[in-house]
N, C-alpha and C positions, 0 to 999 in steps of 0.2 A: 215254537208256537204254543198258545197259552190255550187251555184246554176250553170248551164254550160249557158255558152257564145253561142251567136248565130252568127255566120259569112257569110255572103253572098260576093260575088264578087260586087252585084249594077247595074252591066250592061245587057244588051240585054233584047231582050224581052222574056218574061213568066217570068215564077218562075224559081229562080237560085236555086241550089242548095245551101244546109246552109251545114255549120259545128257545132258542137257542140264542145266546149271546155270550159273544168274543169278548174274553177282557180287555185283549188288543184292539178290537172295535171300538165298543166302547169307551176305555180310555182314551182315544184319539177322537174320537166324536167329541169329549168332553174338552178336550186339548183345544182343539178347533174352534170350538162355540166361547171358550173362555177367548181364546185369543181377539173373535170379533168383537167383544163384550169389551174386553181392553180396549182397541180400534174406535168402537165409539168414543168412550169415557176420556179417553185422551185426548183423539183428534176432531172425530165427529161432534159430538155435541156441545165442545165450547165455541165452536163455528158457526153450530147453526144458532149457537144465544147469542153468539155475539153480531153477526147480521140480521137478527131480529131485532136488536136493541140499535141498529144502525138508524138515525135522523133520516139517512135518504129515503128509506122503505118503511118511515111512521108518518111520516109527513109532506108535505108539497104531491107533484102533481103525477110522482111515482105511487104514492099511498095506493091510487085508483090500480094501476097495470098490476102493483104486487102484490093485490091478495091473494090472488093464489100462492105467494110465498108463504102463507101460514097452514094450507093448505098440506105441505111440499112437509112443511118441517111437522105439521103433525103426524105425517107417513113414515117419518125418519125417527119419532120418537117412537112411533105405535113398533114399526122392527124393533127397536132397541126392548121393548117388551117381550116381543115374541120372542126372542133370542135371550132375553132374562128367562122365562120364564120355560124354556126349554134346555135350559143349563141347570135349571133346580129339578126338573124332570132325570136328567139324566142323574144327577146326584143324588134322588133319591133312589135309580136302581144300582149305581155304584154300592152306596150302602146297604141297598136289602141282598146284595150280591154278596160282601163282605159279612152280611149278620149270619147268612146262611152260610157260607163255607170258609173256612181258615187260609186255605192254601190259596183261593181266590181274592181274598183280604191279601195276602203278603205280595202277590200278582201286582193289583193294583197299586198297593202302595209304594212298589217299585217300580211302576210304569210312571206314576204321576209325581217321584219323586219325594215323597213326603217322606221319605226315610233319612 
């Protein structure tokens, strides 16, 4: 078991409160959100370009029923954001985890393989 991380904010006065975070957490949370990230990028989103760009659902008398198909696929791009943008969250406390401690660095870079 990999020892947890201590996070403070640094600022104001008294004692801030800390967090506690698992590098085993952590690097599987990060595991997991890359892997969805893959998920879109391969299967998700050339599907949903490529039925968006389908002739049946730009034209004739489908155009009217499938607007809300763009609807659909703007909600599948907006996740693919949130899940972007929650994968650079987590990598950036992967890094401020590693800036601050040595042995937490060699942790993770042998949980996620980069060795």
């Amino acid at each position: 078991m990999s020892r947890a991380h201590m996070m403070h904010d640094g600022g104001g006065a008294g004692a801030a409160p800390k967090i506690e975070v698992s590098v085993d957490d952590i690097t599987l949370i990060y595991q997991q959100i890359e892997s969805i990230l893959n998920e879109f990028e391969m299967n998700i989103m050339p599907k949903v370009e490529s039925l968006g760009n389908n002739d049946f659902y730009t034209s004739g008398k489908a155009q009217e029923t499938m607007e809300a198909f763009q609807d659909a696929n703007d909600r599948v791009l907006e996740i693919f954001g949130h899940y972007n943008r929650a994968s650079m969250l987590v990598v950036e406390t992967l890094e401020e985890m590693m800036r601050i401690d040595e042995a937490i660095a060699l942790q993770i870079i042998e949980k996620l393989e980069l060795a």
